[in-house]
C-alpha atoms as an extended CHARMM CRD file, in Angstrom:
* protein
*
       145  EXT
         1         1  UNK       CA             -2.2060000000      -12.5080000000        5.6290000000  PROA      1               0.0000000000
         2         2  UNK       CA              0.8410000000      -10.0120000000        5.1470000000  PROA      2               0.0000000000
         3         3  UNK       CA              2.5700000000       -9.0340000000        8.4470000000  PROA      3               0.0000000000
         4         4  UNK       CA              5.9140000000       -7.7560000000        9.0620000000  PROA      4               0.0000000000
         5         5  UNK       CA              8.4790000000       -4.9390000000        7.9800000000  PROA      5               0.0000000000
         6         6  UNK       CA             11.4280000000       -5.1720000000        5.2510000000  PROA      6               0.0000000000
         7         7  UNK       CA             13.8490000000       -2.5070000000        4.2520000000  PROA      7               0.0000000000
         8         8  UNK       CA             14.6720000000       -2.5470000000        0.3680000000  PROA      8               0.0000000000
         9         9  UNK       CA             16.6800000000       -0.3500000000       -1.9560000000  PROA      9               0.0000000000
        10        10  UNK       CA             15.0790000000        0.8930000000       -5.1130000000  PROA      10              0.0000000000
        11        11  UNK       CA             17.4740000000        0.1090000000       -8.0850000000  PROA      11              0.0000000000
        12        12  UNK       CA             18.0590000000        3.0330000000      -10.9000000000  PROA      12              0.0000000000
        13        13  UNK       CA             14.7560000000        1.8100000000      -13.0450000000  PROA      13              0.0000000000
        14        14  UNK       CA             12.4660000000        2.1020000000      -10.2400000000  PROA      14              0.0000000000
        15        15  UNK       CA             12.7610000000       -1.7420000000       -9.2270000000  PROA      15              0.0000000000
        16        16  UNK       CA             12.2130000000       -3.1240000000       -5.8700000000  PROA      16              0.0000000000
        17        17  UNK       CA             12.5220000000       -6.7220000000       -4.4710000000  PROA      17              0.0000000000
        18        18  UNK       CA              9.3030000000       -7.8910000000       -2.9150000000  PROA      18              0.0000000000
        19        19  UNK       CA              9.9650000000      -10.1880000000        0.3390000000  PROA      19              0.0000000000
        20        20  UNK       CA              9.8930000000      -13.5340000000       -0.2390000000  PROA      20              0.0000000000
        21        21  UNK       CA              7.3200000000      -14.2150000000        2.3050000000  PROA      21              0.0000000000
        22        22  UNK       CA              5.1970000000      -12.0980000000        0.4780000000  PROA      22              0.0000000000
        23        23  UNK       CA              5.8760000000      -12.8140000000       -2.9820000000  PROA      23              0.0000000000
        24        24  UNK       CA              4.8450000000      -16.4330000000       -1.8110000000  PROA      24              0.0000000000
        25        25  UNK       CA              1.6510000000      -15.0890000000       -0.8990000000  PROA      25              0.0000000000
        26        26  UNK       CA              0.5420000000      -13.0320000000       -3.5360000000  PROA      26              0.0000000000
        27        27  UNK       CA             -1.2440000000      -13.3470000000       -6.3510000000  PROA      27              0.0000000000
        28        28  UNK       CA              0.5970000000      -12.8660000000      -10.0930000000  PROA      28              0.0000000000
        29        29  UNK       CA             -0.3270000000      -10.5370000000      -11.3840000000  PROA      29              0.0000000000
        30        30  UNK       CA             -0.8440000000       -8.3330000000       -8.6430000000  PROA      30              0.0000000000
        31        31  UNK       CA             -2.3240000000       -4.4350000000       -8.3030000000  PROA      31              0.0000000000
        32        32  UNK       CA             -0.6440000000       -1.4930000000       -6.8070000000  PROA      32              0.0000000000
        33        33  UNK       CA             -1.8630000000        1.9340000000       -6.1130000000  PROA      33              0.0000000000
        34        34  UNK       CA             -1.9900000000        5.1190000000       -4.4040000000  PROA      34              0.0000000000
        35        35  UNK       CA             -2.9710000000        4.4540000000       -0.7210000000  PROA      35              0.0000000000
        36        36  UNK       CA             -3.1000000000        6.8810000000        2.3210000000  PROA      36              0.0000000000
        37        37  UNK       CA             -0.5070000000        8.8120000000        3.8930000000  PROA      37              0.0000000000
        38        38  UNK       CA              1.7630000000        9.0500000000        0.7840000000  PROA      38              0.0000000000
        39        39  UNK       CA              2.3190000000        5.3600000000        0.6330000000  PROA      39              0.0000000000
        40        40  UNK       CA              1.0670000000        2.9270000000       -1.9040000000  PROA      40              0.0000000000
        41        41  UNK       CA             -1.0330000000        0.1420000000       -1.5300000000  PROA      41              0.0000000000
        42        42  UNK       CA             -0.3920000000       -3.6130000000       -2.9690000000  PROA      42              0.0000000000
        43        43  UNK       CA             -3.1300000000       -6.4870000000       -2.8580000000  PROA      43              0.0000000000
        44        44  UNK       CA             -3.5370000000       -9.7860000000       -4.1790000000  PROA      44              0.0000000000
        45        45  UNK       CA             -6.0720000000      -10.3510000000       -7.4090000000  PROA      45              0.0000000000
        46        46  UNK       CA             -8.6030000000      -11.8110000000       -4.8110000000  PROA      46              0.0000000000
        47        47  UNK       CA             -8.1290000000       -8.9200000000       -2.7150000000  PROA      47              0.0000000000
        48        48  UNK       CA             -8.4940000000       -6.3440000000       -5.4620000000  PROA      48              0.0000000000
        49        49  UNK       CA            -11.4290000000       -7.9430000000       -6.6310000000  PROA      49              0.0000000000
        50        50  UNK       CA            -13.0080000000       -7.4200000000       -3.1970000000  PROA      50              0.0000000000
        51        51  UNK       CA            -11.9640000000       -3.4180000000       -3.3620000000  PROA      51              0.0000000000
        52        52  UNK       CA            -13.2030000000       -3.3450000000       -6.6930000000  PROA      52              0.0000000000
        53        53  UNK       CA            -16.9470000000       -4.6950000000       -5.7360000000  PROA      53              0.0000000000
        54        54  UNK       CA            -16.9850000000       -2.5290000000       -2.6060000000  PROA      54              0.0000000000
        55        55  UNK       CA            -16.1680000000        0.4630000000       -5.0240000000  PROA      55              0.0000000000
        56        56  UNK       CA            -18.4570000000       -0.5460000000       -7.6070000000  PROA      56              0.0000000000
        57        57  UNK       CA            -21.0360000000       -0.1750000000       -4.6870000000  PROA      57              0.0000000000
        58        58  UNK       CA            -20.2550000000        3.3960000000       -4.2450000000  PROA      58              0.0000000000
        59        59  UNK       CA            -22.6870000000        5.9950000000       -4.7500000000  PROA      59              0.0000000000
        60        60  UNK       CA            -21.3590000000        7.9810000000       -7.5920000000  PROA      60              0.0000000000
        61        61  UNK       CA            -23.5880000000       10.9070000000       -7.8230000000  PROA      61              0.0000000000
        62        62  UNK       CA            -21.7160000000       11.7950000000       -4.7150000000  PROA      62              0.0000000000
        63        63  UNK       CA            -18.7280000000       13.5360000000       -5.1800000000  PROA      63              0.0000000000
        64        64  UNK       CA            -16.3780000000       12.4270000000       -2.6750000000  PROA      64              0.0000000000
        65        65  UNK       CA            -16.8950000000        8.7320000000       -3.9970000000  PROA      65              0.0000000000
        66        66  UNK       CA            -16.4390000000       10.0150000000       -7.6090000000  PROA      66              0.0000000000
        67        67  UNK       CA            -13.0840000000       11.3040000000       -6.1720000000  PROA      67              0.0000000000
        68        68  UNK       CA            -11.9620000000        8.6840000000       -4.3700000000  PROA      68              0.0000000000
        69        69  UNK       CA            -12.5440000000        6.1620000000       -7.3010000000  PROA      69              0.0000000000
        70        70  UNK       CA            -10.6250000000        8.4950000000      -10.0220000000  PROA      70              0.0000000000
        71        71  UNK       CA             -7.6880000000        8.7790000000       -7.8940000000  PROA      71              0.0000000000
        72        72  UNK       CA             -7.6940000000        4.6650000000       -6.5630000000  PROA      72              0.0000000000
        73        73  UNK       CA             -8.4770000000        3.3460000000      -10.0040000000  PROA      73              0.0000000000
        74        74  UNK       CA             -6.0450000000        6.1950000000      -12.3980000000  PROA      74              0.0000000000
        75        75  UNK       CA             -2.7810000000        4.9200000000      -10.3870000000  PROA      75              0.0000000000
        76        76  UNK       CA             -3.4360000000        1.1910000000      -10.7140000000  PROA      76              0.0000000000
        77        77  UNK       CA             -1.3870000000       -0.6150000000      -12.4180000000  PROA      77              0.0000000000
        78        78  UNK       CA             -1.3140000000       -4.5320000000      -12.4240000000  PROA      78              0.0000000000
        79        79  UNK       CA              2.3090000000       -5.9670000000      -12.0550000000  PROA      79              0.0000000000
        80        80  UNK       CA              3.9280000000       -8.9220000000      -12.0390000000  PROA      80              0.0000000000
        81        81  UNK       CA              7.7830000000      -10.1650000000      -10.3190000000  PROA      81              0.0000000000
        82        82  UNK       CA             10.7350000000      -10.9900000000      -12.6800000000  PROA      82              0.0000000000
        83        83  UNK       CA             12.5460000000      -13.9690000000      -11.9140000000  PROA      83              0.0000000000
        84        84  UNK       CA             14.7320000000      -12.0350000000       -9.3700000000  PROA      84              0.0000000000
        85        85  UNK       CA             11.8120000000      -11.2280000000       -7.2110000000  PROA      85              0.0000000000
        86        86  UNK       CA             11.7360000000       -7.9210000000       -8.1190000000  PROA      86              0.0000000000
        87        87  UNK       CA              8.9260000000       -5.3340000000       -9.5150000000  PROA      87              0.0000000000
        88        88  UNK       CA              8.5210000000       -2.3730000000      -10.9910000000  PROA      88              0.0000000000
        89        89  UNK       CA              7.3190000000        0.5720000000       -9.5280000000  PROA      89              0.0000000000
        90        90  UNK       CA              5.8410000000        3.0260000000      -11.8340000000  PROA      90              0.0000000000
        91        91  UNK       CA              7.3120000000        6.6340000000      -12.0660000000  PROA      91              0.0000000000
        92        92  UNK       CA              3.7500000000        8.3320000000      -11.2570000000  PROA      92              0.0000000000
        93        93  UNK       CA              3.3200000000        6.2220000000       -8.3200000000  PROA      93              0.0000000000
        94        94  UNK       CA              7.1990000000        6.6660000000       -7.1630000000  PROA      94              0.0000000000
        95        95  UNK       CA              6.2920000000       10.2840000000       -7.4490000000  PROA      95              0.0000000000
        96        96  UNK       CA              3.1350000000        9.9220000000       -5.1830000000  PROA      96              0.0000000000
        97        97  UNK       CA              4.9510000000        7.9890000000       -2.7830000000  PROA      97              0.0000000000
        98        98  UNK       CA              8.0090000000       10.4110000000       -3.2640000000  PROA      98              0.0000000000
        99        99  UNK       CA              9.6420000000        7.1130000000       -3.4000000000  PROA      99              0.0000000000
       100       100  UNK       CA             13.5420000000        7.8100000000       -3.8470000000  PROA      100             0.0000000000
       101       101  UNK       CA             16.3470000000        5.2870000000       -3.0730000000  PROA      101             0.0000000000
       102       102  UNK       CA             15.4480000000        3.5150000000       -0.1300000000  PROA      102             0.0000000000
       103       103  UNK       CA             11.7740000000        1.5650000000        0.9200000000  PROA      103             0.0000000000
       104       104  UNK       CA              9.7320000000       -0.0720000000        4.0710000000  PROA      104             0.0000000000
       105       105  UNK       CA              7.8360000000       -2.6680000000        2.5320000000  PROA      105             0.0000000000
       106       106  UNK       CA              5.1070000000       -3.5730000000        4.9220000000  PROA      106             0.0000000000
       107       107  UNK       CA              2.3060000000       -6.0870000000        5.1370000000  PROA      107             0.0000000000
       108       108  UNK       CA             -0.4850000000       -4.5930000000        6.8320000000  PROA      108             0.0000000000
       109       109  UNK       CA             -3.2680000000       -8.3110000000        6.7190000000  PROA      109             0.0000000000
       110       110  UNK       CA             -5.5140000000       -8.1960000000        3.5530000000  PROA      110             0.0000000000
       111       111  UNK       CA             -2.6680000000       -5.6630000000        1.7200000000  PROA      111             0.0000000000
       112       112  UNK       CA              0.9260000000       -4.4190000000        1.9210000000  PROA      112             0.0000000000
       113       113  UNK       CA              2.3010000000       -1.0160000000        2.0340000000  PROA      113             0.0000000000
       114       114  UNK       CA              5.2940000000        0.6540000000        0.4770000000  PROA      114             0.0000000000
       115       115  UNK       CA              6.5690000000        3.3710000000        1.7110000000  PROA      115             0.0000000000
       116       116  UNK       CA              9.6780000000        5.9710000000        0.7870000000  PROA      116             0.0000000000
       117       117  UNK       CA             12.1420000000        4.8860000000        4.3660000000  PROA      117             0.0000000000
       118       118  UNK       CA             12.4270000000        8.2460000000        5.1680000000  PROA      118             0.0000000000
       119       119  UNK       CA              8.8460000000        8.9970000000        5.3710000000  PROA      119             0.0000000000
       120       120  UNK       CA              7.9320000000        6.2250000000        6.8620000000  PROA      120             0.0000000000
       121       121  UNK       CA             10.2960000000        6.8090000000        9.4200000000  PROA      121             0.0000000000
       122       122  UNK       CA              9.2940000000       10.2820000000       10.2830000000  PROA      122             0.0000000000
       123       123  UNK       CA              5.7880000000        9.3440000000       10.0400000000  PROA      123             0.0000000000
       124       124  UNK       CA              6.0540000000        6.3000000000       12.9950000000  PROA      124             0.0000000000
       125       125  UNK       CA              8.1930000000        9.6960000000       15.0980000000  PROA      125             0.0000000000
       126       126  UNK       CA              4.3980000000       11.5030000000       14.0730000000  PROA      126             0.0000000000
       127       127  UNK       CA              1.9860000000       12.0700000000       16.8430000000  PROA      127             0.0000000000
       128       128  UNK       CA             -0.2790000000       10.3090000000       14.6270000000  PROA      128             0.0000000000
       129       129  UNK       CA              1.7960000000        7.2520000000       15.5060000000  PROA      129             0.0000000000
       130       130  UNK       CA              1.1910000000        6.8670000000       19.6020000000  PROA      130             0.0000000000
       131       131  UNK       CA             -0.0310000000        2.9680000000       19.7370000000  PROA      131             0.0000000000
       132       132  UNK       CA             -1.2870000000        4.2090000000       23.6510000000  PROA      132             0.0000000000
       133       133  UNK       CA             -3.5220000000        6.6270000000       22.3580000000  PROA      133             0.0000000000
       134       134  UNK       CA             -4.4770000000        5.0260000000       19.3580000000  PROA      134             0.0000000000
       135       135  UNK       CA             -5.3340000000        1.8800000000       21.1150000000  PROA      135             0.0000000000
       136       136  UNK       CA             -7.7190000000        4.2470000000       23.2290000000  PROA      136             0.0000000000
       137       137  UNK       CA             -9.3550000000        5.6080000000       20.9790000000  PROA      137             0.0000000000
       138       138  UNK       CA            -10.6540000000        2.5380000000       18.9710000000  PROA      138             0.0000000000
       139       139  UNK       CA            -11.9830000000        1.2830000000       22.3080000000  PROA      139             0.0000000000
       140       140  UNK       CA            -13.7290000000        4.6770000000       22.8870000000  PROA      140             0.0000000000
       141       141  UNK       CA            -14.9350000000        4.0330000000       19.6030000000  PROA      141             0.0000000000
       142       142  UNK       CA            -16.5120000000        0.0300000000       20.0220000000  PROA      142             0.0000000000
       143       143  UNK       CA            -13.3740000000       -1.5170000000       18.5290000000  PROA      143             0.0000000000
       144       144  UNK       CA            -11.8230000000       -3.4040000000       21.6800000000  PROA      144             0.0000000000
       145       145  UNK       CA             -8.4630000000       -5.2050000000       21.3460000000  PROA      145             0.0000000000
């Protein structure tokens, strides 16, 4: 399980150190993607391989599922650390992400999250963001915590 939130700098080829915490957990090679809310998504090769099956599942005369596969799938990339901990992140996804100098590297259970500081950071200021009312509304909705 990845928990937790690390600030990191991006260095001048697009290279980011992964936490060590997570970097003990994870798989290598590992995927990364395009997730949701202009941040990208990283999981483990056991992980990925449970996306993958749920995906394959997808109905894909629909059109929505078509979509969502062409855009999860064409930004994957599997990646691997140097010896410095580091990885690369790949200009299309940086450009996703609008990734620039700085990064909140999150883990977020079965997957972690990068995410450009700045964005992150306005998004958490988001109404989007109130734990109170998002706490409510999964109970209104059967989820209790």
């Amino acid at each position: 399980m990845f928990i937790g939130e690390y600030n990191h700098s991006v260095d001048a080829k697009g290279r980011v150190s992964l936490p060590s915490r997570f970097r003990e957990a994870l798989s290598d090679p590992f995927y990364i993607t395009r997730g949701f809310e202009t941040c990208l998504f990283i999981y483990d090769a056991e992980e990925w391989q449970k996306m993958d099956s749920k995906l394959s599942h997808l109905n894909f005369t629909a059109r929505e599922a078509r979509n969502f596969s062409r855009m999860f799938y064409s930004g994957a990339m599997e990646i691997s650390c140097d010896k410095q901990g580091r990885f690369l992140i790949p200009p299309q996804l940086r450009s996703f992400a609008k990734i620039d100098r700085e990064v909140v590297i999150l883990g977020v259970s079965n997957r972690i999250e990068v995410w450009d500081k700045q964005h992150w950071e306005d998004y958490m200021a988001s109404d989007a963001m109130d734990y109170d009312e998002l706490s409510e509304a999964l109970n209104q909705s059967g989820v209790e915590i």
